[in-house]
ROMAR-408429 format. One record per residue: residue in three letters; x, z, y of N, C-alpha, C in turn. Coordinates in Angstrom, 2 decimals. Atoms other than C-alpha are relative to their C-alpha. Last residue first. Example, Ala and Ser with C-alpha at 12.3 -4.5 7.8 and 13.67 -1.06 7.14 Angstrom:
BEGIN
+--------+---------+---------+---------+---------+---------+---------+---------+---------+---------+
: lumvex :    n_px :    n_pz :    n_py :   ca_px :   ca_pz :   ca_py :    c_px :    c_pz :    c_py :
+--------+---------+---------+---------+---------+---------+---------+---------+---------+---------+
:    SER :   -0.82 :   -0.06 :   -1.19 :   13.67 :    7.14 :   -1.06 :   -0.77 :    0.73 :    1.09 :
:    ALA :    0.89 :    0.00 :   -1.19 :   12.30 :    7.80 :   -4.50 :    0.90 :    0.00 :    1.20 :
+--------+---------+---------+---------+---------+---------+---------+---------+---------+---------+
//
This chain:
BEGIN
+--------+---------+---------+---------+---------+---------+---------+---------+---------+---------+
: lumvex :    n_px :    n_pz :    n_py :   ca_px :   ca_pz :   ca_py :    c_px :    c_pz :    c_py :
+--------+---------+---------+---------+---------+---------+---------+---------+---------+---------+
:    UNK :    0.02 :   -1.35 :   -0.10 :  -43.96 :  -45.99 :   55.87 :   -0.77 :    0.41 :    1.47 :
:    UNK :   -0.08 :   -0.42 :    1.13 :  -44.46 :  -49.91 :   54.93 :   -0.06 :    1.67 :   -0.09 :
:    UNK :   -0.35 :   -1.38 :    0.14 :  -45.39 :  -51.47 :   58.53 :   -0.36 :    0.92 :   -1.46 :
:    UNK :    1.01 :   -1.28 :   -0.47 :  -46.34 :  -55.03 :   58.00 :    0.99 :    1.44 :   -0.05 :
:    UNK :    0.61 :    0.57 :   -0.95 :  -44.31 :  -58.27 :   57.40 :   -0.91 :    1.50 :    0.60 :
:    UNK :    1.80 :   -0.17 :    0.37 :  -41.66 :  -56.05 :   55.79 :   -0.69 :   -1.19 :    1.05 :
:    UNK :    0.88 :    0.45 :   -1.16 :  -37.82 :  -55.87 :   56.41 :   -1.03 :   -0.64 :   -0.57 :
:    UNK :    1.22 :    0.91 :    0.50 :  -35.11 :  -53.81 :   54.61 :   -0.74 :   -0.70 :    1.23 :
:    UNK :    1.30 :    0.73 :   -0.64 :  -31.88 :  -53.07 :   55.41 :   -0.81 :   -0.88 :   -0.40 :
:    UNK :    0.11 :    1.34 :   -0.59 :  -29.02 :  -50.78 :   53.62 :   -1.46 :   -0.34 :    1.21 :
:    UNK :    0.05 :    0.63 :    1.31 :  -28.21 :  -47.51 :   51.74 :   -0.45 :   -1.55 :    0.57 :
:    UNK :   -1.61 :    0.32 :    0.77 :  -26.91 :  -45.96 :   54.94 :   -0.26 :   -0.86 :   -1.26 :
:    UNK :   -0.99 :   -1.23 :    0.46 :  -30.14 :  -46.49 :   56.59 :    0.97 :   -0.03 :    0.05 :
:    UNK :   -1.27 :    0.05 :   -0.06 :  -32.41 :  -49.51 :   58.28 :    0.62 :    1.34 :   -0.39 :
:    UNK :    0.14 :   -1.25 :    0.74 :  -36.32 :  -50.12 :   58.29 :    1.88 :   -0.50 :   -0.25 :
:    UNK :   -1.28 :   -0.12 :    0.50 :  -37.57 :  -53.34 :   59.70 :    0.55 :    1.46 :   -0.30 :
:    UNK :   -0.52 :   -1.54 :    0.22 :  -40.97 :  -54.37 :   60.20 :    1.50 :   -0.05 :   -0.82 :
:    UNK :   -0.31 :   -0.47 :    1.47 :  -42.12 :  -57.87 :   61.05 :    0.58 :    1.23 :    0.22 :
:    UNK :    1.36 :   -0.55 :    0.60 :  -43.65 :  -58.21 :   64.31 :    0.15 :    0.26 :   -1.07 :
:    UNK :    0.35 :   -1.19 :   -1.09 :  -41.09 :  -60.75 :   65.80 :   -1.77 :    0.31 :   -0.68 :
:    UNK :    1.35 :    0.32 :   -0.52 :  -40.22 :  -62.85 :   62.48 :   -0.80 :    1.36 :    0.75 :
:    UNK :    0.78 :   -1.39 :   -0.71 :  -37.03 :  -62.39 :   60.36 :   -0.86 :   -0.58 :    1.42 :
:    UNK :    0.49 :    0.20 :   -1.23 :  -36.07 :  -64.92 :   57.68 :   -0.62 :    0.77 :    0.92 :
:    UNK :    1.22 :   -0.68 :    0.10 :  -33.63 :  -64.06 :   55.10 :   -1.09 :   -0.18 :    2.02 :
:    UNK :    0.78 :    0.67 :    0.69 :  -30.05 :  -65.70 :   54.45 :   -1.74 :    0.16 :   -0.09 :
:    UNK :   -0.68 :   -0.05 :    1.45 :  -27.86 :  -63.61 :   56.30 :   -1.04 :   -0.53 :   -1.34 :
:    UNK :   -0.82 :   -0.98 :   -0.10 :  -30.56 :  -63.41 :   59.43 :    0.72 :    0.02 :   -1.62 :
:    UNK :   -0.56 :   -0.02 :    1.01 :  -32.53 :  -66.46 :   59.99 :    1.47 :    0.90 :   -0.33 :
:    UNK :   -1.58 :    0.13 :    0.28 :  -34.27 :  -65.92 :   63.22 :    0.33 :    0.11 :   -1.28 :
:    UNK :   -0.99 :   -0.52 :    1.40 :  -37.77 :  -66.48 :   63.71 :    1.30 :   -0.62 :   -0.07 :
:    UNK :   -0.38 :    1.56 :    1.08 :  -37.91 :  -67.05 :   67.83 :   -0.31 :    0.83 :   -1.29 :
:    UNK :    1.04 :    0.13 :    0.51 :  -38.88 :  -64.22 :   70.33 :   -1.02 :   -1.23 :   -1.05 :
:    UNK :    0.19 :   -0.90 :   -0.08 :  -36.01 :  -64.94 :   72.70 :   -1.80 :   -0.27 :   -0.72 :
:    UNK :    1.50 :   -0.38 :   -0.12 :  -34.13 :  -67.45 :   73.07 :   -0.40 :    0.98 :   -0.74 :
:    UNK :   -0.12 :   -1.28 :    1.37 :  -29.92 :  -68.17 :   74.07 :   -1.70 :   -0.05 :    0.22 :
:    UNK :    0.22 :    0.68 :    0.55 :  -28.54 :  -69.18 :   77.19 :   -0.74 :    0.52 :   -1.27 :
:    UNK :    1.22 :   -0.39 :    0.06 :  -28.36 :  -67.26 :   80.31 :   -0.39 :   -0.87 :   -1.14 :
:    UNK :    0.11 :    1.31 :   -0.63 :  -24.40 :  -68.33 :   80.47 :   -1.83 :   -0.11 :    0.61 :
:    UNK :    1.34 :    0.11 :   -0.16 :  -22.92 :  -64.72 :   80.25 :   -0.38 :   -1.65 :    0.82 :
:    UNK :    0.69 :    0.61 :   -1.31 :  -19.94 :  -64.90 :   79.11 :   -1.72 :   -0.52 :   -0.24 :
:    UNK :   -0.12 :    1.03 :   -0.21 :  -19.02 :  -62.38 :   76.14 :   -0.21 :   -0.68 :    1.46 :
:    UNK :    0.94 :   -0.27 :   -0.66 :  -16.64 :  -59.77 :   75.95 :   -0.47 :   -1.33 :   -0.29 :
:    UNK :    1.00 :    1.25 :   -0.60 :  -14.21 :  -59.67 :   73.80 :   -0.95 :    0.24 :    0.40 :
:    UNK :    0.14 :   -0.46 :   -1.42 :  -13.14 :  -56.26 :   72.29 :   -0.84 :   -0.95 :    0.78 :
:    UNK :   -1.04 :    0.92 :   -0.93 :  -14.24 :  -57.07 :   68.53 :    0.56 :    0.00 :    1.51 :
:    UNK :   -0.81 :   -0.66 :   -1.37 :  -16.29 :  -55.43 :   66.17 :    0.76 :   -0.22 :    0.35 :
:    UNK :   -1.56 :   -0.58 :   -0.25 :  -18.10 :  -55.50 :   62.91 :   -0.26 :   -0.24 :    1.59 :
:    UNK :   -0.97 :    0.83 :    1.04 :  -21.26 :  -57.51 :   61.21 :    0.99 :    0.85 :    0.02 :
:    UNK :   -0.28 :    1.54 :   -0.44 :  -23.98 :  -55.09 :   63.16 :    1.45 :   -0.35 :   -1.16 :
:    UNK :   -0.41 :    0.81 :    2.01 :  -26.21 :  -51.84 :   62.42 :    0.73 :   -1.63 :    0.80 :
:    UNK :   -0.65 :    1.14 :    0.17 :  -26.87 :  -49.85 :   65.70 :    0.69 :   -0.55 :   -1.08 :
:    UNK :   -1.29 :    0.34 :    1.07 :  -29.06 :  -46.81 :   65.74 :   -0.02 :   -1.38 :    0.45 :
:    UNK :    0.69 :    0.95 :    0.76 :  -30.24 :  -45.22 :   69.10 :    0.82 :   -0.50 :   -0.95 :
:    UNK :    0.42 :   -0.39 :    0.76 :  -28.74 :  -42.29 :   70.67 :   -1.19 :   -0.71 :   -0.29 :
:    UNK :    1.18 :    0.86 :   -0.79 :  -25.88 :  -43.85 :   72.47 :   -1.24 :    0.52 :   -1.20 :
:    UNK :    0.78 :   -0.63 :   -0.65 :  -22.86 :  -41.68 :   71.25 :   -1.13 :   -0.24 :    0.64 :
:    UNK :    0.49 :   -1.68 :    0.79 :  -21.55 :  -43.38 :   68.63 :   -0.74 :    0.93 :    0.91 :
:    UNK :    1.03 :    0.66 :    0.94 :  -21.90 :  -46.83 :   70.89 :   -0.27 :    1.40 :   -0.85 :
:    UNK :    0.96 :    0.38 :   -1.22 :  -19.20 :  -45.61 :   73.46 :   -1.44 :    0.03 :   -0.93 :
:    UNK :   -0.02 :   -1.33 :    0.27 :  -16.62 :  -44.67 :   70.62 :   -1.10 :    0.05 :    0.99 :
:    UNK :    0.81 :   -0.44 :    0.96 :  -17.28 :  -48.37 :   69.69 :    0.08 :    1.86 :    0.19 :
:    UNK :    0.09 :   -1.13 :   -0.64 :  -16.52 :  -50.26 :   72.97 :   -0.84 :    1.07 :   -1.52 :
:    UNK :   -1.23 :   -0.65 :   -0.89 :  -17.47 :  -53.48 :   71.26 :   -0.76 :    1.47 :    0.87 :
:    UNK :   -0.16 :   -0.92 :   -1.50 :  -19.89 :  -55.16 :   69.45 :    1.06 :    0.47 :    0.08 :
:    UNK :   -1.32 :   -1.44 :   -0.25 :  -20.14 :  -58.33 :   66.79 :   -0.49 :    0.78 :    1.13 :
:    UNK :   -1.27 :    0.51 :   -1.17 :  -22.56 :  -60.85 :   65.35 :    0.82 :    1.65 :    0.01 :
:    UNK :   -1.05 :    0.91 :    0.95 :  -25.08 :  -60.36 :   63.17 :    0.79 :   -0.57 :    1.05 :
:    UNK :   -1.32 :    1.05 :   -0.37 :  -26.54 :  -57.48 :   65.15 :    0.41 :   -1.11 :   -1.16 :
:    UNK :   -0.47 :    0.77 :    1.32 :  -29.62 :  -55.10 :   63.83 :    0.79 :   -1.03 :    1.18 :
:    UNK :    0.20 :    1.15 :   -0.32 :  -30.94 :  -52.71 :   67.15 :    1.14 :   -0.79 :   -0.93 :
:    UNK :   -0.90 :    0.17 :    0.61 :  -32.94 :  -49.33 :   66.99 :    0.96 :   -1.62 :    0.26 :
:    UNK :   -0.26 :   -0.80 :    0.76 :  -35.23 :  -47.45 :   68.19 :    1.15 :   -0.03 :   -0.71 :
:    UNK :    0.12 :    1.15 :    1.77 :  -35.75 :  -48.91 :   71.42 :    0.70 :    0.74 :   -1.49 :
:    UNK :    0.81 :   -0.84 :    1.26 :  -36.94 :  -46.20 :   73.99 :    0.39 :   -1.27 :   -1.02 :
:    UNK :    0.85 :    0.47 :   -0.17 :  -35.22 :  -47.32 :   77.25 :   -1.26 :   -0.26 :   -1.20 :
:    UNK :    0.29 :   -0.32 :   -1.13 :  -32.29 :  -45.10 :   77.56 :   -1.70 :   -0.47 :   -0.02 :
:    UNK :    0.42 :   -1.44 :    0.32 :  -31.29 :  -45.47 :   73.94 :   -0.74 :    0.37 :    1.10 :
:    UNK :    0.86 :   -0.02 :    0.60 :  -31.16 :  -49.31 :   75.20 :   -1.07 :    0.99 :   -0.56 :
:    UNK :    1.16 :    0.62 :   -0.79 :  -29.53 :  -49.15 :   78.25 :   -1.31 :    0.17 :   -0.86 :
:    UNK :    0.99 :   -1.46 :   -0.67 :  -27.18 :  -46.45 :   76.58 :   -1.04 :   -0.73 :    0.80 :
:    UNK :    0.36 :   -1.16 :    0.76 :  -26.44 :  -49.33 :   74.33 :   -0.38 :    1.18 :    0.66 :
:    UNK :    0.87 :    0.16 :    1.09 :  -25.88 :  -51.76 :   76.54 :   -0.67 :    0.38 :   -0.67 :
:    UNK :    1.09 :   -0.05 :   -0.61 :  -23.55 :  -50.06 :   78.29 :   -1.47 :   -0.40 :    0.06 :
:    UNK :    0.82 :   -1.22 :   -0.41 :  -21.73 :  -49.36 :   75.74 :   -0.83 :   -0.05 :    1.19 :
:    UNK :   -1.10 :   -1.02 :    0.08 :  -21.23 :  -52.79 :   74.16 :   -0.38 :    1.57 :    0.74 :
:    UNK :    0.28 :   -1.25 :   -0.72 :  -23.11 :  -55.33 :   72.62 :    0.71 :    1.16 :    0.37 :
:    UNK :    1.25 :    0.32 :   -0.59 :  -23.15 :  -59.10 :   71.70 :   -0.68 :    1.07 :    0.55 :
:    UNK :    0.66 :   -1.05 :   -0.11 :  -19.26 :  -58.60 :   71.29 :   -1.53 :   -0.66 :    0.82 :
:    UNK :   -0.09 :   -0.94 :   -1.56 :  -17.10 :  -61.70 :   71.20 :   -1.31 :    0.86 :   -0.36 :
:    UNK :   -1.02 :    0.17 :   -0.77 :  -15.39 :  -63.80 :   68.27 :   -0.55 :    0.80 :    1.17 :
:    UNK :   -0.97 :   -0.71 :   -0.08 :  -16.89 :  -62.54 :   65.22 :    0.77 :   -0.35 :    1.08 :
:    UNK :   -1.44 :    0.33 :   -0.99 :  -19.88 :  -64.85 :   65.27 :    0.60 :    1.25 :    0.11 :
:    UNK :   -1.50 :   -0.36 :    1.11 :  -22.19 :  -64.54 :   62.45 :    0.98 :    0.00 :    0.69 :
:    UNK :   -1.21 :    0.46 :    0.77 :  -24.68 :  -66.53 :   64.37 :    1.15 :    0.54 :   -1.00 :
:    UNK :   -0.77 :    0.25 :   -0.50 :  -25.92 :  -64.02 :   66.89 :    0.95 :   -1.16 :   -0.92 :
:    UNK :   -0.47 :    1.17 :    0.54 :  -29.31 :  -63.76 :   65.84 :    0.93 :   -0.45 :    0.37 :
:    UNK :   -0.89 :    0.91 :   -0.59 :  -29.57 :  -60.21 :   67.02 :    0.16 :   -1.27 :   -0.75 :
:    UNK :   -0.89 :    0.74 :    1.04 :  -32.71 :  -58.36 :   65.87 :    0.76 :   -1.13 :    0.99 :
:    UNK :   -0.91 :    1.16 :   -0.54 :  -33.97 :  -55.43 :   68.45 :    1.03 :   -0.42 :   -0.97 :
:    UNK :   -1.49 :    0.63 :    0.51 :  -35.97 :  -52.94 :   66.89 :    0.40 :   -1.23 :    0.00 :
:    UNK :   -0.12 :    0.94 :    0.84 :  -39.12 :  -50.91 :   68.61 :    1.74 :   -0.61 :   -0.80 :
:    UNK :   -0.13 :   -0.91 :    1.72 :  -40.14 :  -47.37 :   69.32 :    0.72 :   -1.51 :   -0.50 :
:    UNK :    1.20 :   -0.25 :    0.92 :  -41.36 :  -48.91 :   72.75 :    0.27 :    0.20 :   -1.66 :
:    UNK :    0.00 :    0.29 :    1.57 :  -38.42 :  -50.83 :   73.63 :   -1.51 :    0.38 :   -0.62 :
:    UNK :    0.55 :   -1.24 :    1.01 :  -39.13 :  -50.93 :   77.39 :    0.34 :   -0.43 :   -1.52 :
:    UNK :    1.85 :    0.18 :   -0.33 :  -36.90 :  -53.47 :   79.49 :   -0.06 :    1.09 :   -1.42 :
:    UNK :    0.18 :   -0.76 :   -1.22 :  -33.03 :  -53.05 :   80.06 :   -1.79 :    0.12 :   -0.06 :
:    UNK :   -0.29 :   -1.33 :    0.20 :  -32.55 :  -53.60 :   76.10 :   -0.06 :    0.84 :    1.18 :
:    UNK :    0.73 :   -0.61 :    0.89 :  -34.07 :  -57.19 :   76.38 :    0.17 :    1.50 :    0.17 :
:    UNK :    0.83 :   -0.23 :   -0.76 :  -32.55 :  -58.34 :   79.35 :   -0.89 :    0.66 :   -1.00 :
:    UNK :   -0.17 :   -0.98 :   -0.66 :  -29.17 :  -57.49 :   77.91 :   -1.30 :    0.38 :    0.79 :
:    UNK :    0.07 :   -1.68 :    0.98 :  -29.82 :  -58.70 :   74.72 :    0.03 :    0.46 :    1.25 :
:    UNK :    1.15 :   -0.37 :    0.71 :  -30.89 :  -62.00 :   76.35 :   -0.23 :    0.94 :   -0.35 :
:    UNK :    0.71 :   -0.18 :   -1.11 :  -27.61 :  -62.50 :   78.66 :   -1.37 :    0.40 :   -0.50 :
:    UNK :    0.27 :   -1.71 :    0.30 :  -25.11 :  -61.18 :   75.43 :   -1.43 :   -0.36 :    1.33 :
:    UNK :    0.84 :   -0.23 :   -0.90 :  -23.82 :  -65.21 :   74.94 :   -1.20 :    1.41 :   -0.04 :
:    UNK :   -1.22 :   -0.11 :   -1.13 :  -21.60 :  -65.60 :   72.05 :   -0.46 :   -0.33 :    1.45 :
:    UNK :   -1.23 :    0.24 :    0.53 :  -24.16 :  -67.27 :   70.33 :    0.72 :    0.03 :    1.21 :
:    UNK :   -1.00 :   -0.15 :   -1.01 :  -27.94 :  -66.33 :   70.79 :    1.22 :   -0.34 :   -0.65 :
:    UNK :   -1.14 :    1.03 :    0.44 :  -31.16 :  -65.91 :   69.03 :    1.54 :   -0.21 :    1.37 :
:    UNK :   -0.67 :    0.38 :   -0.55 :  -33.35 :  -62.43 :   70.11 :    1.14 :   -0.93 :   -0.36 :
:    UNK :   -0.89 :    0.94 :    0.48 :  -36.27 :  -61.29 :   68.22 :    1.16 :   -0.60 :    1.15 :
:    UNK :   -0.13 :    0.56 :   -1.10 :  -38.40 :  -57.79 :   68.38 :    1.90 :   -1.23 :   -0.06 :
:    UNK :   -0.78 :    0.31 :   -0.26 :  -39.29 :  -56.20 :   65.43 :   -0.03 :   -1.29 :    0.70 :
:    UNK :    0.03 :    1.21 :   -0.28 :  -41.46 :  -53.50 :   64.79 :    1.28 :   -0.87 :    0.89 :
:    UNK :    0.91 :    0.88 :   -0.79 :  -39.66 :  -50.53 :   63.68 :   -0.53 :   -1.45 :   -0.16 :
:    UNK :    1.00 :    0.88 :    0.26 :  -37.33 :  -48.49 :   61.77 :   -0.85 :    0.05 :    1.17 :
:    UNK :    1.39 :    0.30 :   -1.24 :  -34.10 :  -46.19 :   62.67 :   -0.75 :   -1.07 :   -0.72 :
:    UNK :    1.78 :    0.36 :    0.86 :  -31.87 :  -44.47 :   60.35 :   -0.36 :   -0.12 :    0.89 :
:    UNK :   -0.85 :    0.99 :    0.88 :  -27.63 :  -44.12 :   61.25 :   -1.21 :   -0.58 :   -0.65 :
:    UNK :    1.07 :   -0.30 :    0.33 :  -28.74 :  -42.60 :   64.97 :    0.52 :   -0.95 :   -1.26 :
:    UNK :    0.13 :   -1.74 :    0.48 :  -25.86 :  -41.99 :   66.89 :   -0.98 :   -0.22 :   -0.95 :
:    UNK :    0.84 :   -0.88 :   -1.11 :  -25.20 :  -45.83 :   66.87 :    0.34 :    1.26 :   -0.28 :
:    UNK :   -0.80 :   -0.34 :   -1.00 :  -22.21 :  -48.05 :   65.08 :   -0.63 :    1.16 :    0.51 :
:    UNK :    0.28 :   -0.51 :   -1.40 :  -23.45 :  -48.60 :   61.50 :    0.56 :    0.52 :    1.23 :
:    UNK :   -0.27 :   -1.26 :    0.07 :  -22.18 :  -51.26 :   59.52 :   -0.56 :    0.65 :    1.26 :
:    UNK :    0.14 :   -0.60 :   -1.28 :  -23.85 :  -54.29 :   58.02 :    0.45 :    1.62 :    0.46 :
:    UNK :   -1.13 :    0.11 :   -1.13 :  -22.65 :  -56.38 :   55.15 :    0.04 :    0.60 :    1.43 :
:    UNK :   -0.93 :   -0.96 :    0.05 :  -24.88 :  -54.71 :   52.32 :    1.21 :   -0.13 :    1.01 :
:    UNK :   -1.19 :   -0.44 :    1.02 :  -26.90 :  -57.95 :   51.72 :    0.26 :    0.93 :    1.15 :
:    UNK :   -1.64 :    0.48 :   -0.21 :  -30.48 :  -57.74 :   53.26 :    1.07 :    0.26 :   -0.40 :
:    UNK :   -0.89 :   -0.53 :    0.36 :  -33.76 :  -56.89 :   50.85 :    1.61 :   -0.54 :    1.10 :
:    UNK :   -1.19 :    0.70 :   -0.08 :  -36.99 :  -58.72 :   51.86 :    1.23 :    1.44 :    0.14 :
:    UNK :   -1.11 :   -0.14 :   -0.65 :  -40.03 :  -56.79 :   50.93 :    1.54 :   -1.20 :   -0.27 :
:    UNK :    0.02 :   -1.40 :   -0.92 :  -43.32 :  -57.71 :   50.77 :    0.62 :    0.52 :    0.34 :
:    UNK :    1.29 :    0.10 :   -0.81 :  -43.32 :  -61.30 :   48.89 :   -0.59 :    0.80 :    1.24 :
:    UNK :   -0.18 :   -0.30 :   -1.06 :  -39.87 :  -60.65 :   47.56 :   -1.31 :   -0.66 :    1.32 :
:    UNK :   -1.00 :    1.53 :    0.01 :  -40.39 :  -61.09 :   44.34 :    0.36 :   -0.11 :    1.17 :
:    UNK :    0.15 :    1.05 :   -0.65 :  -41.67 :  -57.30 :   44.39 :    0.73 :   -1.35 :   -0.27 :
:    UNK :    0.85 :    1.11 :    0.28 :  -41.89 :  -55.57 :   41.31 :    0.02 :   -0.84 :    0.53 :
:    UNK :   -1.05 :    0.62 :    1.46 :  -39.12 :  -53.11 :   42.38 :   -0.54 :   -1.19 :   -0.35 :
:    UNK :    0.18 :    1.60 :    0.49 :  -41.51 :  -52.12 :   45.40 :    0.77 :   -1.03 :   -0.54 :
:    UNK :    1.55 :   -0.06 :   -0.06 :  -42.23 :  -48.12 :   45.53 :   -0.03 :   -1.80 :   -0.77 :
:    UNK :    0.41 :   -0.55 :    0.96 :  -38.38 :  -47.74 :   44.60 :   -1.31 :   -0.47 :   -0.05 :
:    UNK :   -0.33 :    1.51 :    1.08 :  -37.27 :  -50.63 :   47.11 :   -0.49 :    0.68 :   -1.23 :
:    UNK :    0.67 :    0.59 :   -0.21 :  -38.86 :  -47.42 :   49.90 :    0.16 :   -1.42 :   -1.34 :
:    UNK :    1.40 :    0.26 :    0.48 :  -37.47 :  -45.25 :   48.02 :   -0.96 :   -0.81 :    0.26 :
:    UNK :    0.58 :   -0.22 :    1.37 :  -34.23 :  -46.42 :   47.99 :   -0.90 :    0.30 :   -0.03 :
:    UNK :   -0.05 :    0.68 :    0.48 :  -34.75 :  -46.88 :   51.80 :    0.29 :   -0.67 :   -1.60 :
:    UNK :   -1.07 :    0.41 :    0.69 :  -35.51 :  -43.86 :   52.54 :   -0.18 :   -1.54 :   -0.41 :
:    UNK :    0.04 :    0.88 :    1.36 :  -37.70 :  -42.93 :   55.27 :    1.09 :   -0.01 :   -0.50 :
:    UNK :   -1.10 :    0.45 :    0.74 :  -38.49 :  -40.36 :   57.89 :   -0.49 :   -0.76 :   -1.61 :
:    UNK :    0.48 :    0.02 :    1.24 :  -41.79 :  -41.67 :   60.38 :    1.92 :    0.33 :   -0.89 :
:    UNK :   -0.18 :    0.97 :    1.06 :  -40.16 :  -41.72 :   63.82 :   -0.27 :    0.68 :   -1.35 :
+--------+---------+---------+---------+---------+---------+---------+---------+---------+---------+
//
């Protein structure tokens, strides 16, 4: 993986209106081993239903980054450690949540990054519901399989094209 900053990357494009980069608010924390990962991005909608992420993160990532459209839901975990070593396991680089996970001393050690709302034990039930390779509307900003995403400590960006 290419290293980036994400200040520099909003450094290069201050000017923007947000034509090239989209900026997400500051509400995401990191769970993974890995607190910087970027990639193309790979889409998954869902609510309180984990059956999509799970088929997603057992199949190849390919350097890529798995976006959760989980609604904002705080009531059950859309990922938990096994999950997560499915994923580190299977080359994804990284994987954005709006929703919740669980099992978090599990997740620090999975060596892919994980950015999500928070954290909850709950599990969810698996109904097979939920799609896959949708634009999802993530905290106000629209994300679109193939757009580029780029994640730190200083926050998350996301590109239609690969920026670094």
């Amino acid at each position: 993986m290419t290293k980036f900053s994400t200040c520099d990357i909003c450094d290069t494009h201050k000017a923007d209106d947000g034509r090239v980069l989209r900026v997400l608010p500051g509400v995401y924390r990191s769970y993974g081993a890995l607190p910087c990962f970027s990639g193309p991005v790979v889409t998954v909608k869902c609510l309180d239903d984990n059956s999509l992420v799970k088929a997603a993160v057992e199949s190849p990532g390919n350097g890529q980054v798995l976006v959760v459209d989980g609604g904002g839901s705080l009531r059950r975990a859309l990922l938990g450690g096994n999950l997560a070593a499915a994923a580190a396991r299977n080359g994804w680089a990284g994987l954005l949540i709006d929703g919740c996970v669980r099992d978090v001393a599990e997740l620090a050690q999975a060596q892919t990054g994980i950015f999500a709302l928070g954290h909850v034990p709950m599990p969810t039930d698996r109904k097979n519901q939920g799609l896959s390779q949708v634009p999802v509307q993530i905290q106000g900003h629209w994300l679109r399989p193939g757009d580029w995403l780029y994640a730190d400590a200083d926050g998350v960006l996301v590109s239609e094209s690969q920026l670094v």
